[in-house]
C-alpha positions as CSV (number, residue, x, y, z in Angstrom):
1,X,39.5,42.9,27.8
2,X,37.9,39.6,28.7
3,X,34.9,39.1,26.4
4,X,32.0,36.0,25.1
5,X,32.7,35.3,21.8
6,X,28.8,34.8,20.8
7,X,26.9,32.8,17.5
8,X,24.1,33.7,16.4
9,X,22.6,31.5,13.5
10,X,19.2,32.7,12.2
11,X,17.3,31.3,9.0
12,X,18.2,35.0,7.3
13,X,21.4,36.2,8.8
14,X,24.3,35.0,10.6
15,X,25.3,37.1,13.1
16,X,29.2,36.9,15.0
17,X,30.1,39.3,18.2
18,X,32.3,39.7,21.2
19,X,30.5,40.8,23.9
20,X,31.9,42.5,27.4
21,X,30.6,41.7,31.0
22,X,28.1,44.7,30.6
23,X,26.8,42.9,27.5
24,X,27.9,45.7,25.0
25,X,28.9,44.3,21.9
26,X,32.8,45.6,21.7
27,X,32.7,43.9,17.8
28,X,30.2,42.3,15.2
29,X,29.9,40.8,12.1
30,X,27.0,39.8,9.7
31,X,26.3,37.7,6.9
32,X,23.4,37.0,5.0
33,X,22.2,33.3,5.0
34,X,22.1,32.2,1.2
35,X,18.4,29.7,0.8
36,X,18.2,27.6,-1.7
37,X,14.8,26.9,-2.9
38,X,13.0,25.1,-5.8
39,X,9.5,25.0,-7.2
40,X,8.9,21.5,-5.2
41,X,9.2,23.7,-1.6
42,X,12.7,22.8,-1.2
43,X,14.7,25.4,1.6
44,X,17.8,24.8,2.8
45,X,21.4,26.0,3.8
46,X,24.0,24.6,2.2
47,X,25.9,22.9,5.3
48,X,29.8,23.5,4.0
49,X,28.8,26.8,3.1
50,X,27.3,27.6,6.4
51,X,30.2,26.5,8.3
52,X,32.3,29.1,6.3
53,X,30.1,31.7,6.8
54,X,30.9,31.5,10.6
55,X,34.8,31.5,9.9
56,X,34.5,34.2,7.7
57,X,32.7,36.1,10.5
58,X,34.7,35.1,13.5
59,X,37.7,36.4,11.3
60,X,36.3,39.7,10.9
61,X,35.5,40.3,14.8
62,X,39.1,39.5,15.3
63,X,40.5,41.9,12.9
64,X,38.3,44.9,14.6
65,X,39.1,43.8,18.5
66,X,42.3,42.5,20.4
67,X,40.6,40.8,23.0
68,X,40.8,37.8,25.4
69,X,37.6,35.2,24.3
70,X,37.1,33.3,27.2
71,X,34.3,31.0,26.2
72,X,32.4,30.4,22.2
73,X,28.3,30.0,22.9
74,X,26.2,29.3,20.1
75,X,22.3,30.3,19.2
76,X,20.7,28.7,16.0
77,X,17.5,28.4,15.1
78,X,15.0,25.4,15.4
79,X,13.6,23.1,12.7
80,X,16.6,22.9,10.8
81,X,17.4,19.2,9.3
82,X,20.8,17.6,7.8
83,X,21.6,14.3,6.6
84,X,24.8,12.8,7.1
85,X,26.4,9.7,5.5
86,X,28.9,7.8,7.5
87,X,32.0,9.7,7.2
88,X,29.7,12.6,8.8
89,X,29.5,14.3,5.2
90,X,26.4,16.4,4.6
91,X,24.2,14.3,2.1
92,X,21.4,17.1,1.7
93,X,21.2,20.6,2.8
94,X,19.9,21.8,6.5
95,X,16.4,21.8,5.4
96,X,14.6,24.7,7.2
97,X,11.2,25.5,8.8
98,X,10.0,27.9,5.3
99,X,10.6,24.1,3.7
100,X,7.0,22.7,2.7
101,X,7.8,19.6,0.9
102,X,6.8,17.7,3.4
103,X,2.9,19.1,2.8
104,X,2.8,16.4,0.3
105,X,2.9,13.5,2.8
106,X,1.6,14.7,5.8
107,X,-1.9,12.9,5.1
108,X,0.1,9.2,5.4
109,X,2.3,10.5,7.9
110,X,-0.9,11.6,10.0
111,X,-2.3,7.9,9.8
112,X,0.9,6.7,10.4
113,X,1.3,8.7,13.7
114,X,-0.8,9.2,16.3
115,X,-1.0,13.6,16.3
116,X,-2.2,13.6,19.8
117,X,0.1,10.8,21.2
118,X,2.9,13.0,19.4
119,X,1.5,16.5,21.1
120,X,1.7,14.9,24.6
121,X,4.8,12.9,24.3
122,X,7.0,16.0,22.6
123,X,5.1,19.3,22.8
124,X,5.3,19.8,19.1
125,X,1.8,19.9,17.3
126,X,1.7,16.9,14.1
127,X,2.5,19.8,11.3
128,X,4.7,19.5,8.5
129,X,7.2,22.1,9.6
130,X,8.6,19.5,12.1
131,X,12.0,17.9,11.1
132,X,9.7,14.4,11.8
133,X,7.4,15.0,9.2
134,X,10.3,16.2,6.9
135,X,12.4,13.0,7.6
136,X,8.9,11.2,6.7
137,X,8.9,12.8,3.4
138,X,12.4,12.3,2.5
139,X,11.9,8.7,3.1
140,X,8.9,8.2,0.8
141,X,10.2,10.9,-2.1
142,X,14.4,10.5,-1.5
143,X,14.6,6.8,-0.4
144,X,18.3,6.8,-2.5
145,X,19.4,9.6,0.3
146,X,17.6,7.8,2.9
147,X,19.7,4.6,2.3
148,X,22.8,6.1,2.4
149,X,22.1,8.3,5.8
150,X,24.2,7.3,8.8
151,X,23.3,10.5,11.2
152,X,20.6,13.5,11.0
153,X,20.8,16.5,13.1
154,X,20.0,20.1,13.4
155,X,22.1,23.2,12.1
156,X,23.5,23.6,15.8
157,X,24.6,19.9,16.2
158,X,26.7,20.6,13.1
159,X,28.4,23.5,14.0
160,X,29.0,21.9,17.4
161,X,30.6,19.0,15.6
162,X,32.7,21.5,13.3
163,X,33.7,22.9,16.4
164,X,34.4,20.6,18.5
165,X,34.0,17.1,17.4
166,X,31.5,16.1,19.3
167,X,28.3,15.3,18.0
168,X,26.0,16.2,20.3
169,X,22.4,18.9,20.4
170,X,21.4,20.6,23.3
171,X,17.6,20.3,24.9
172,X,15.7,23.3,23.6
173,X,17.4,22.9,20.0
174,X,16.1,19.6,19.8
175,X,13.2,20.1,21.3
176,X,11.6,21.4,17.9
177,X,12.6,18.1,16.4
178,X,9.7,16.4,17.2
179,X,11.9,13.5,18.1
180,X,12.3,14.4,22.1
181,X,10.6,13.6,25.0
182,X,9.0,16.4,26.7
183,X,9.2,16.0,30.3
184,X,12.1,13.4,30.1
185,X,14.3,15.2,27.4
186,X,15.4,12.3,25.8
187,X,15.2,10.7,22.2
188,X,11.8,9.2,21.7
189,X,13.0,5.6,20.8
190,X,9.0,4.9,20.1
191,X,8.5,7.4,17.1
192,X,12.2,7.1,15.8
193,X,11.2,3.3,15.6
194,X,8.6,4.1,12.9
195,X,10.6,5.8,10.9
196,X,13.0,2.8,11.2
197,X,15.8,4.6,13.4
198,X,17.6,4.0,16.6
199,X,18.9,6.7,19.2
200,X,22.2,6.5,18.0
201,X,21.9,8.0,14.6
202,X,21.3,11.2,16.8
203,X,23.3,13.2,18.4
204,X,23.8,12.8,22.4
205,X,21.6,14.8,24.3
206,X,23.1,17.7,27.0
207,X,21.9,21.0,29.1
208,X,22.9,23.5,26.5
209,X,23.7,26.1,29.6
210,X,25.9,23.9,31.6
211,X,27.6,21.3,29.6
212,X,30.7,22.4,28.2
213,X,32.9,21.0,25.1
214,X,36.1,22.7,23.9
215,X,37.6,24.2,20.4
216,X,39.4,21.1,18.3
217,X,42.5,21.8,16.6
218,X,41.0,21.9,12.8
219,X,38.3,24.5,14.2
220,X,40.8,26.1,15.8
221,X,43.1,26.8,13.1
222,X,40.7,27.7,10.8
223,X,39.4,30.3,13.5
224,X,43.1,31.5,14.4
225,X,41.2,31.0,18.1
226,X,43.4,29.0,21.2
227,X,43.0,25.0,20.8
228,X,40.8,24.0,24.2
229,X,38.4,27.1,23.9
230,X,35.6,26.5,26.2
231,X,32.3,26.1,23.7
232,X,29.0,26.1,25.6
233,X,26.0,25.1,23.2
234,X,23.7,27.9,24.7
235,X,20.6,27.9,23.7
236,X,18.2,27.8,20.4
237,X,17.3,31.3,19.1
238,X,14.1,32.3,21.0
239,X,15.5,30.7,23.9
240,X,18.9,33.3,23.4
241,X,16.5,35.8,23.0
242,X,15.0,35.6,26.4
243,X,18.0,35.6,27.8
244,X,19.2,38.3,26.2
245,X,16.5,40.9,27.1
246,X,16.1,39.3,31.1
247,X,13.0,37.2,30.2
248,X,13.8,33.9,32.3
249,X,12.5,35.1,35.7
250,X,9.5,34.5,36.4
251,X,6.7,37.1,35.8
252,X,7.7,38.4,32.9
253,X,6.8,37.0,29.7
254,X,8.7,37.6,25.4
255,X,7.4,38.4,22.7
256,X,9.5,38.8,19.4
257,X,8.2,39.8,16.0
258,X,10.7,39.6,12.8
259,X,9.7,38.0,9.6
260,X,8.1,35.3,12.3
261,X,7.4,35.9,15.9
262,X,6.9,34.3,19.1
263,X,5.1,34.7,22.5
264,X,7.0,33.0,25.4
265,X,7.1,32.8,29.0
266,X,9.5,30.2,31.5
267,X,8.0,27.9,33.8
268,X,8.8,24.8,35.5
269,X,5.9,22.9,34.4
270,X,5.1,22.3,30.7
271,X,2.4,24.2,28.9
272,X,-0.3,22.5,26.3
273,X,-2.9,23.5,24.4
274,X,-6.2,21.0,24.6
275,X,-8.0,22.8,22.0
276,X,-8.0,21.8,18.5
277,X,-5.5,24.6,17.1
278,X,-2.5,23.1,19.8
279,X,-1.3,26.8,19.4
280,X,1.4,26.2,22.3
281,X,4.9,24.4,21.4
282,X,6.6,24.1,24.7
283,X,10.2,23.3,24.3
284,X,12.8,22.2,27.1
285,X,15.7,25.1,28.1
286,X,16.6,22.4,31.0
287,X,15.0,19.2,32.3
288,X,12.6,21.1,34.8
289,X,12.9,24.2,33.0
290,X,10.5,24.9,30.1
291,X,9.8,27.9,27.5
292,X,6.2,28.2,26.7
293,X,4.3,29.5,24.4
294,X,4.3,29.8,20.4
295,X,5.3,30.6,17.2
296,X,3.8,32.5,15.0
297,X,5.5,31.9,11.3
298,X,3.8,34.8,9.1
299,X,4.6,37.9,11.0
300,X,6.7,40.4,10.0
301,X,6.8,38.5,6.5
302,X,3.2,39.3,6.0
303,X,4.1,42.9,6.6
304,X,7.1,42.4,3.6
305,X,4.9,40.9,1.2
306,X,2.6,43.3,1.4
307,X,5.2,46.3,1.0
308,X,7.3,44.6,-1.9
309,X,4.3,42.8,-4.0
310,X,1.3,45.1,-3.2
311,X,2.6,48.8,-2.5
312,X,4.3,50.8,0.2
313,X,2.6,52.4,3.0
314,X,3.6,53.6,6.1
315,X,0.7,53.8,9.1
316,X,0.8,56.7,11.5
317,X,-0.1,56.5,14.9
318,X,-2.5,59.5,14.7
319,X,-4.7,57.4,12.6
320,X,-4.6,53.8,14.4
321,X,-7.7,54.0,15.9
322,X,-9.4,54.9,12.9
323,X,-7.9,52.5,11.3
324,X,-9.3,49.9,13.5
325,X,-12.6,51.0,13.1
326,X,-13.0,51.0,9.4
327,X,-11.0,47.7,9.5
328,X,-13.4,46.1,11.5
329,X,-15.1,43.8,9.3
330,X,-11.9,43.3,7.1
331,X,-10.3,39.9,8.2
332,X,-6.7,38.9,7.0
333,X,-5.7,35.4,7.6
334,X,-1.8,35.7,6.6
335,X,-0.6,32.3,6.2
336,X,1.4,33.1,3.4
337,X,3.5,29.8,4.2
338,X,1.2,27.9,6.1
339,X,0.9,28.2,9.7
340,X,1.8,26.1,13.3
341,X,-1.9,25.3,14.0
342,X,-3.5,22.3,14.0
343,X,-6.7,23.5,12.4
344,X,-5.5,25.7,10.0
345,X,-2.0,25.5,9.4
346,X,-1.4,22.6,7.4
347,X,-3.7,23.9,4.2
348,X,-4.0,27.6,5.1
349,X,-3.0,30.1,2.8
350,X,-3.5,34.2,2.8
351,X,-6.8,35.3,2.6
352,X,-8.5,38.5,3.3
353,X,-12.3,38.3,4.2
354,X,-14.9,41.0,3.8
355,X,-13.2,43.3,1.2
356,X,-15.4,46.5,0.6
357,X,-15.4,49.8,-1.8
358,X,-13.8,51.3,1.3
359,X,-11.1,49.8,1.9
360,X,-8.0,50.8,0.2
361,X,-4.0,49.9,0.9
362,X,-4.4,51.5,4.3
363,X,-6.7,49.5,6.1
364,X,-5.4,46.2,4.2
365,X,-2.1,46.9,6.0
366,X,-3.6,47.9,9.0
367,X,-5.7,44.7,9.0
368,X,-2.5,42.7,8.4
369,X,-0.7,43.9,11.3
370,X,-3.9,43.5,13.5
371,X,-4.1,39.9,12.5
372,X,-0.4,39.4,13.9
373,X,-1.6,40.5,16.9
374,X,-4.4,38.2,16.8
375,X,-2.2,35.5,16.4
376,X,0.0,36.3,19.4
377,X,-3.7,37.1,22.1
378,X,-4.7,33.5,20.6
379,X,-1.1,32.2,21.9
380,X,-1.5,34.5,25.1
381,X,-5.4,32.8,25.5
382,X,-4.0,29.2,25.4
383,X,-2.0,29.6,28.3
384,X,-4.5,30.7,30.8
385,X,-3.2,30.5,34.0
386,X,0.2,30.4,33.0
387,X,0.3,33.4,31.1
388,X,2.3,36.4,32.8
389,X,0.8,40.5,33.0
390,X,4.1,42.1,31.3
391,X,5.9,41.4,28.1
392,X,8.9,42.2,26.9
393,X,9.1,43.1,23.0
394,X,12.1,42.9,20.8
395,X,12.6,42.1,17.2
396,X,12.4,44.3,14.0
397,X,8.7,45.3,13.9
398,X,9.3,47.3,17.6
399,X,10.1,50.2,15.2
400,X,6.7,50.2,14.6
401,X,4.8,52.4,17.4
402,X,1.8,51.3,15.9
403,X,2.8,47.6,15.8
404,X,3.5,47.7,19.5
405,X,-0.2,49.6,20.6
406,X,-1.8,46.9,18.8
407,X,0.1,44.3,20.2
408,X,-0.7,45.5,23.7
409,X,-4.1,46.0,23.1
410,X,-4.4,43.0,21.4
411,X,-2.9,40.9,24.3
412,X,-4.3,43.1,27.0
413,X,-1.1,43.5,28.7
414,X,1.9,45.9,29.4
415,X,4.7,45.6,26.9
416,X,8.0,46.8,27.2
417,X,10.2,47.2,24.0
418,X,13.8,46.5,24.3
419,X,16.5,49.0,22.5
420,X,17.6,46.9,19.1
421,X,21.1,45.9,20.4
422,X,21.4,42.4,18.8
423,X,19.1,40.5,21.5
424,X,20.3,37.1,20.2
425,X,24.4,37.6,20.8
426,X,23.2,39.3,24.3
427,X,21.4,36.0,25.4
428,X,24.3,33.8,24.3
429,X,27.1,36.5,26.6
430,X,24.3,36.5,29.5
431,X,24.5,32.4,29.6
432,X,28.0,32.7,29.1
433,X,29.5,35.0,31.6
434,X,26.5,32.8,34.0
435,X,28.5,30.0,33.4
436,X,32.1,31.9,34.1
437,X,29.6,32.8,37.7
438,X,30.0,36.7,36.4
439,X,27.0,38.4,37.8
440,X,25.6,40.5,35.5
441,X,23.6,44.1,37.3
442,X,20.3,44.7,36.3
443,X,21.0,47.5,34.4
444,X,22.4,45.7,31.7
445,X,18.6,44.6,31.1
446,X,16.8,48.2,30.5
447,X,14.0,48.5,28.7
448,X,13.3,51.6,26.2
449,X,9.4,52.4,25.7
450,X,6.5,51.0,27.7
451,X,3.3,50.7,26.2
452,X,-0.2,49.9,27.9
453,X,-3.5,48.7,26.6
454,X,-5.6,51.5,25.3
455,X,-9.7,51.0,26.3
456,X,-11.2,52.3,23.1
457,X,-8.6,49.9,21.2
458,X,-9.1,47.4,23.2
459,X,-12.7,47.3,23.1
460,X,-13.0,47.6,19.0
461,X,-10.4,44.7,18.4
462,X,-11.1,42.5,21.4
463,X,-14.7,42.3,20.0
464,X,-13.2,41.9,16.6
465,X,-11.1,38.9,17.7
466,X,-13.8,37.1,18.9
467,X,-15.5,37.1,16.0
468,X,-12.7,36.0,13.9
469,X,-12.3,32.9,16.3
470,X,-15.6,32.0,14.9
471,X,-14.2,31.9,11.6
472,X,-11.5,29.5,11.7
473,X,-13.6,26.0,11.7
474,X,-15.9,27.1,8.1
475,X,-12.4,28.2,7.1
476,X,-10.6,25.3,7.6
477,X,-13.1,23.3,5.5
478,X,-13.0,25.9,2.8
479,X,-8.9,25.3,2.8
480,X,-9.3,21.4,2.8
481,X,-11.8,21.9,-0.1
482,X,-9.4,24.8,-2.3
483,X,-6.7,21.9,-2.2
484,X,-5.6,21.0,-5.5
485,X,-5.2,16.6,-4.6
């Protein structure tokens, strides 16, 4: 049986499969991504450890299928950050997007940088998440590790060079860096200047669907896999994602809600936001070829907070719209670890507004969910014209019946949920059998429940949205002024 041998590389888990030409997975694997974290913000993978972590998988999909893998394609997630010394040794771990040690520099790095010259030149909003900002910080606090750093690159830049040998990042991977043009997808030579760098500390640039590279003979021992294996880089996460559940056509836009969540559609023009928030981070599949929308980081992590350090509860639909209406001067602003907005993001922190004798654990989770939702219509709003009239839904929270009537309320739109059947390792088969030129029938690409806005819903939290928009400039002074400097 001829089958993709698919990578999937996510902040939490690490997930290995080999999928057939009808995109079932015919073998997986999981492993649990260890974070290592300190008092100071620190979060990162350890780089050596990750690496194993994929052999360790790939070795136990081989032991459960005798099949013929005709092509390795990779999906890892964005943000990630690794220093390298000159021997291409890891000198730090791959700092990730949950890291916020670089909130202590982003004031000087903000009058270092021009944020709106940065916005328009890479898509990426002047946040601290960014790898930019983190190499900033690393700089001013870690100038002994600075020194000594030949190369940097992202999590899926090192397992292409463990793979292959080749040190090279594909477009929508690097896109998050805050390092590549926008429109020409190339390294920025302008803002790596600042920070004292040149292009070629940085891996080569390539179209992560079409450029192929091929299995070394270390990687290929330690894999027990055929030396020459084709390996295409594929795609970041998200970008796997809409792959995976037929969200690149046009019309049709993602959504995907785990312990963060995104609202996406494709387009051939990039999308940005001219308000102060910047909600939208548009991010390059393919030069001409761009994935709009957001990110939302405190999603289904709000939810998890609230269930393991507050108390358990479990909503039922029968009582949603209830719910919503004794909720609806109870505001939650969950930014539990900051936020990707311009206005809020950099000092938020969770709040919840308008607390009353009535409320109880109920309508605090109800009003956590709802302001989820919030955050994806406010993503949905800043597209305008470019925003598409159905959605498809995937991720963890889809169990959630409630979760996904508020989120189609919320947006206004149709939503289709997509059966749980590992939506990332689906994306990275769909681009690889594409590149084999399999053509893959439509039915591979079902949906499971559809859910439409609901008028009484609608009109209770679309007014209630509104007013929370008014909110957001008084809060964001009251966050400047709860800073500890």
């Amino acid at each position: 049986m001829d089958v993709i041998l698919a990578i999937d590389a996510g902040t939490t888990n690490l997930k290995v499969g080999v999928l057939d030409e009808k995109l079932c997975p015919v073998a997986t694997a999981a492993k649990a991504m260890d974070v290592r974290v300190d008092r100071e913000g620190k979060a990162e993978h350890d780089a050596e450890e990750f690496w194993q972590m994929v052999v360790e998988a790939v070795d136990e999909v081989r032991a459960t299928c005798v099949c013929d893998v005709r092509m390795i394609v990779l999906s890892t997630y964005q943000f990630g950050l690794l220093l390298l010394d000159q021997d291409m040794k890891p000198l730090t771990g791959i700092s990730l997007l949950s890291d916020t040690r670089a909130r202590r520099t982003i004031g000087d790095f903000l009058a270092e940088f021009d944020a709106d010259e940065l916005y328009e030149s890479t898509g990426c909003p002047a946040l601290f998440q960014y790898p930019l900002a983190r190499c900033y910080y690393l700089k001013r606090a870690h100038p002994e590790v600075w020194k000594k750093a030949r190369f940097f690159c992202g999590s899926k830049d090192w397992l292409l060079w463990k793979l292959t040998g080749e040190f090279v990042s594909e477009y929508s991977v690097s896109a998050a860096t805050q390092m590549m043009g926008l429109r020409s997808c190339a390294w920025e030579e302008r803002i790596l200047k600042q920070l004292g760098l040149g292009c070629e500390v940085l891996p080569r640039l390539v179209d992560g669907a079409k450029e192929l590279f091929f299995l070394n003979t270390t990687a290929a021992r330690e894999l027990k896999l055929a030396e020459g294996l084709p390996v295409l880089p594929g795609y970041y996460d998200g970008g796997a994602l809409c792959a995976g559940i037929d969200g690149l056509r046009g019309g049709v836009g993602v959504i995907n809600t785990g312990t963060s969540a995104m609202l996406r559609a494709v387009s051939q023009c990039p999308a940005l936001d001219g308000s102060p928030h910047k909600r939208l981070q548009c991010y390059a599949l393919s030069q001409g070829r761009y994935l709009n929308g957001g990110g939302v980081n405190n999603a289904g992590l709000a939810v998890q907070w609230w269930n393991n350090r507050v108390t358990t509860v479990e909503l039922e639909e029968s009582e949603l719209l209830g719910l919503a209406r004794s909720a609806e001067e109870l505001f939650v602003f969950p930014y539990l670890t900051g936020e990707r907005d311009m206005l809020l993001g950099q000092t938020g922190s969770g709040l919840f507004l308008g607390l009353r004798t009535t409320h109880g654990a109920r309508e605090m989770l109800y009003a956590t969910m709802e302001s989820v939702a919030f955050a994806l219509a406010a993503i949905q709003e800043a597209l305008g014209g470019n925003a598409p009239h159905i959605y498809r839904i995937a991720g963890g929270m889809t169990r959630s019946a409630v979760w996904c009537r508020l989120v189609a309320s919320a947006i206004n739109r149709v939503v289709q949920t997509i059966p749980e059947s590992e939506g990332g390792l689906k994306g990275c088969a769909v681009l690889g059998w594409n590149k084999l030129g399999v053509r893959l029938t439509a039915s591979v690409f079902e949906s499971e429940n559809t859910y439409e806005p609901e008028s009484d819903l609608t009109k209770i939290i679309g007014e209630k949205y509104q007013r929370q928009k008014n909110l957001f400039t008084p809060l964001a002074e009251l966050y400047r002024a709860a800073i500890r400097h």
